[in-house]
Legacy VTK file of the C-alpha trace (Angstrom):
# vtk DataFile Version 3.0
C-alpha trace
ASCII
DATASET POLYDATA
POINTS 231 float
-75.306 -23.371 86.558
-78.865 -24.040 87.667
-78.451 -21.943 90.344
-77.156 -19.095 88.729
-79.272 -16.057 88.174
-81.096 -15.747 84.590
-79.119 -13.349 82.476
-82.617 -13.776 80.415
-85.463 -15.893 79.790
-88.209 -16.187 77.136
-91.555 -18.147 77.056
-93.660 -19.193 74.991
-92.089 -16.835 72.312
-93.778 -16.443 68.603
-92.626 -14.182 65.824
-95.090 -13.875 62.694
-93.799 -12.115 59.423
-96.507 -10.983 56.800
-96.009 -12.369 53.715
-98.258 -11.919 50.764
-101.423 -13.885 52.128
-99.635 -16.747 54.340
-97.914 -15.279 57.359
-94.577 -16.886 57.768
-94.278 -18.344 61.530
-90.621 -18.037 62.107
-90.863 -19.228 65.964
-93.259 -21.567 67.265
-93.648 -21.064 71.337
-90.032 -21.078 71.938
-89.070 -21.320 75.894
-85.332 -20.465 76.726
-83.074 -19.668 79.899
-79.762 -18.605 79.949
-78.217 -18.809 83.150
-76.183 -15.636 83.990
-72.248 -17.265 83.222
-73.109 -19.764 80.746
-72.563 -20.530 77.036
-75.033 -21.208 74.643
-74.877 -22.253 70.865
-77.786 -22.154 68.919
-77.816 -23.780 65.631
-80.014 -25.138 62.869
-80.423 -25.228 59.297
-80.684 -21.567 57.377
-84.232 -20.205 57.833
-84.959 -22.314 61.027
-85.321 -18.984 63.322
-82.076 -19.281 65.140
-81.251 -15.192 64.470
-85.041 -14.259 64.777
-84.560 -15.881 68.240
-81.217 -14.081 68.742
-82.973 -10.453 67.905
-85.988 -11.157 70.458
-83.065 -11.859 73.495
-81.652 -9.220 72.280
-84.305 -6.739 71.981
-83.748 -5.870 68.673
-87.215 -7.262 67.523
-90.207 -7.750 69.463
-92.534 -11.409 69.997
-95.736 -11.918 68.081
-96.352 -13.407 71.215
-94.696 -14.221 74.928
-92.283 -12.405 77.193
-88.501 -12.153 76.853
-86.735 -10.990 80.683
-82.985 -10.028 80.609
-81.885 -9.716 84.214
-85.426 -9.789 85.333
-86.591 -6.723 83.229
-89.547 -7.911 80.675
-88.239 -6.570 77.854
-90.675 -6.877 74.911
-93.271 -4.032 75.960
-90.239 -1.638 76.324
-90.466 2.089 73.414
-88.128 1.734 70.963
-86.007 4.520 72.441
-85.904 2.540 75.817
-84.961 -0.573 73.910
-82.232 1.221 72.676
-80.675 2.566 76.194
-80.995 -0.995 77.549
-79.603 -2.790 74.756
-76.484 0.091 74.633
-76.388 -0.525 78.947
-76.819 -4.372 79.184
-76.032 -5.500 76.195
-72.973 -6.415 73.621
-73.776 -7.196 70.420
-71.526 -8.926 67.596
-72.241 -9.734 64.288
-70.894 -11.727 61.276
-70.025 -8.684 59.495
-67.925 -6.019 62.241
-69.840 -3.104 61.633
-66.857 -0.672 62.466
-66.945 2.971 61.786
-64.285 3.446 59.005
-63.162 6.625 59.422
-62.241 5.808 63.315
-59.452 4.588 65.001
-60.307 0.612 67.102
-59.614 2.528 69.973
-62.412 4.999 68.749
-64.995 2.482 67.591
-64.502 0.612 71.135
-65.202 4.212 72.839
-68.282 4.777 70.438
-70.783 2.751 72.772
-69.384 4.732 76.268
-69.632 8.156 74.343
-73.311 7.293 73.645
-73.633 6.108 77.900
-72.429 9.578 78.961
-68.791 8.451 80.318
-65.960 10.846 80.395
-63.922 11.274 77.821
-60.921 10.148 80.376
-62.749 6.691 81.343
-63.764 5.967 77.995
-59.970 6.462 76.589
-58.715 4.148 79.496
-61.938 1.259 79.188
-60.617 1.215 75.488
-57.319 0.231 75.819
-58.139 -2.243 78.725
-60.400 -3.966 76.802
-57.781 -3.672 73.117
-55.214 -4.973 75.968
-56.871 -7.641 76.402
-57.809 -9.067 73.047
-54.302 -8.244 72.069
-54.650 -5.236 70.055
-53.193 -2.466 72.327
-50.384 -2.181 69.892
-53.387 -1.609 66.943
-55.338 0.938 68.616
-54.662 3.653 66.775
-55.033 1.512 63.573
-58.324 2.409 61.629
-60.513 -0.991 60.333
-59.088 -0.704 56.195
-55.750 -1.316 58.576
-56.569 -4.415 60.288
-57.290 -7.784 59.280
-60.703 -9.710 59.474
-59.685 -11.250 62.772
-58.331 -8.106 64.212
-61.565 -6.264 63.235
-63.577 -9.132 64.857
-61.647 -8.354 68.165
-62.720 -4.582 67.920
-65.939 -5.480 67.703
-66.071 -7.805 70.126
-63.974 -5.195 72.643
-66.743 -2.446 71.265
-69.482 -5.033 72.589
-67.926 -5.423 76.352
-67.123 -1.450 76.650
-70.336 -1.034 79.115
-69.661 -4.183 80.634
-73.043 -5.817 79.107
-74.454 -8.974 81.385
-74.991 -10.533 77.725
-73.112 -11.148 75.084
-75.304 -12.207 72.008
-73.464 -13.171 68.577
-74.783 -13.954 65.233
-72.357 -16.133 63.210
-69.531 -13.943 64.710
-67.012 -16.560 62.449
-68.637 -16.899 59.342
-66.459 -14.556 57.432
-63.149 -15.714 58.863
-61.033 -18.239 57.711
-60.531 -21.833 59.907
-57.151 -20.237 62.060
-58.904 -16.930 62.618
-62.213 -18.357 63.327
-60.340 -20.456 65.910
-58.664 -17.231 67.461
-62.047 -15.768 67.933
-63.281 -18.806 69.568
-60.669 -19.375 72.323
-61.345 -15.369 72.792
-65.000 -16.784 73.946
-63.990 -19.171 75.364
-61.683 -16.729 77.853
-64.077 -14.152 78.294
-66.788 -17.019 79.572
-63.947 -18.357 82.134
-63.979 -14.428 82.976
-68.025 -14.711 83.878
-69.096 -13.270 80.499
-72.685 -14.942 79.755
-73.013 -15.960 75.941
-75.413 -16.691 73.793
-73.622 -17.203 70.082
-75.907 -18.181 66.855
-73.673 -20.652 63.980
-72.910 -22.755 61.701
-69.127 -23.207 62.702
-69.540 -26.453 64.109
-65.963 -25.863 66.116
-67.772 -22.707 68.061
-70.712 -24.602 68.804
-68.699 -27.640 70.607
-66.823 -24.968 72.586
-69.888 -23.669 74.353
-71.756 -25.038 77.306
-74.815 -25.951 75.808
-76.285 -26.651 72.622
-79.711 -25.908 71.499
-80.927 -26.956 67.866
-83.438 -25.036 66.345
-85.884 -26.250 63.216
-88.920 -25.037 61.727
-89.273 -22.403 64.626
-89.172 -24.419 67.260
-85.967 -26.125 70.032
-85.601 -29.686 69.272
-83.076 -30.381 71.791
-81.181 -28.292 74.692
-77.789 -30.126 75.641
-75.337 -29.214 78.180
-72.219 -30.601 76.603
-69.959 -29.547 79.555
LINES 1 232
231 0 1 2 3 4 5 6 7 8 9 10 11 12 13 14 15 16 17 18 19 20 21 22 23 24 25 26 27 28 29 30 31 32 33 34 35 36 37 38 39 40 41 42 43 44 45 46 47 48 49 50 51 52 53 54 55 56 57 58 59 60 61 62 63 64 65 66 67 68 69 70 71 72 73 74 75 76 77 78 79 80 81 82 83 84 85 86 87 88 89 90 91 92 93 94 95 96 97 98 99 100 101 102 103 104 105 106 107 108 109 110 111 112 113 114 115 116 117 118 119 120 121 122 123 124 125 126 127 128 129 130 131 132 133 134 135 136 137 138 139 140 141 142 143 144 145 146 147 148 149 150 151 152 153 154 155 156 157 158 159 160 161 162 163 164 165 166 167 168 169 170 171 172 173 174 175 176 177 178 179 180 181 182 183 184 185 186 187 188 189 190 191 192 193 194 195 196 197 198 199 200 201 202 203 204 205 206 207 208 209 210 211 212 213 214 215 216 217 218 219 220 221 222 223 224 225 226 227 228 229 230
C-alpha cells in the first residue's frame, strides 16, 4: 500500500476544547496517512480522541492546529458550506446510530445524498438499488427503517454512505448497537467493499472489526501509540 495514493493525511493535528478554566487537549500533534485502498481501525479507551480524530478526517470539525488533506485538498481552512459539498462529494459517513429518515423508504434514504449532488431523479433511483443489491436488501427497498432490523438499517446506511461513490469511508463504532451475529454481518460487508477498493477508516471498540482491518492504530491521551499493519 505504500505506494498507493493518500486518500488523506493529517499532521501535526491538535484539537483544544474550552472547558471552564483548563482547556481540554483532546489530540496531541497527531500525524496520520491513509493510503487510498486501505483499512484502518482506530481504537483506544473512551475519551482518548479516537472520534475527535475521526471528525477532523472527516471534516466535520476543524484542528486547533495542523493540516488535514483528503485526496490532496487541505481541508481544514475550507467555509462551512464548502465543507459540506466536499464531505456530501467525497465522503461516506456511518455512524453507531443509522441516522435514517423515518418517514422514507431505504431506497429513499440511499437517494437522499444524490438528490442533495444534483443527479437525476432516473440515476439516483437506479444507484439505489445497485447499491441495496448489493448489501442484500433489494428485496427491502421499499421497506421504511421502523420495518427493518438493526442490521438491515446499518446496511442502508452504509449503501446511503457509498451513493456518490465517496474515496473515504469513515465509521464511528458502526457495530456498537448490534448484537455479536449482526455485528459480524456488517463486518464481512467491510471487509467486501475494501476487496472492492473502498478506503476505510472505522473508529471501535468491537475488537472482531478491528482485527479485520489492515492496520491498527491505538490512540491514548490524544496522541497514536502504535500504527500496525496486521495484514
Amino acid at each position: 500500500m505504500s505506494d498507493a495514493p493518500l486518500a488523506v493525511s493529517a499532521r501535526d493535528l491538535r484539537r483544544d476544547y474550552a472547558m471552564g478554566d483548563a482547556p481540554v487537549h483532546a489530540l496531541q500533534g497527531v500525524s496520520l496517512d491513509v493510503a487510498a485502498g486501505d483499512y484502518a481501525a482506530i481504537v483506544g479507551p473512551s475519551g482518548c480522541g479516537k472520534s475527535t480524530l475521526l471528525n477532523l478526517l472527516g471534516a466535520i470539525d476543524r484542528p486547533t492546529a495542523g493540516s488535514v488533506r483528503i485526496q490532496g485538498k487541505p481541508v481544514e481552512s475550507l467555509s462551512d458550506r464548502e465543507a459540506t459539498r466536499f464531505r456530501l462529494l467525497h465522503i461516506g459517513f456511518v455512524f453507531q446510530r443509522f441516522y435514517l429518515m423515518p418517514a422514507l423508504s431505504a431506497a429513499e434514504n440511499v437517494e437522499l445524498p444524490m438528490a442533495e449532488a444534483g443527479l437525476s431523479r432516473a440515476q439516483r433511483r437506479a444507484r439505489a438499488r445497485e447499491l441495496l443489491r448489493y448489501v442484500g436488501l433489494e428485496a427491502r427497498a421499499d421497506h421504511r427503517p421502523t420495518q427493518l432490523s438493526g442490521g438491515e438499517q446499518q446496511r442502508v446506511a452504509i449503501a446511503r454512505a457509498l451513493a456518490n461513490r465517496p474515496a473515504l469511508l469513515l465509521c464511528d463504532e458502526p457495530t456498537g448497537e448490534l448484537d455479536a451475529h449482526t455485528g459480524a454481518e456488517i463486518i464481512a460487508l467491510f471487509e467486501r467493499l475494501n476487496a472492492g477498493g473502498t478506503t476505510i477508516v472505522v473508529v471501535t471498540h468491537d475488537e472482531e472489526l478491528a482485527a479485520a482491518a489492515r492496520r491498527v492504530v491505538h490512540v491514548k491521551d490524544g496522541r497514536i501509540l502504535s500504527d500496525t499493519r496486521v495484514r
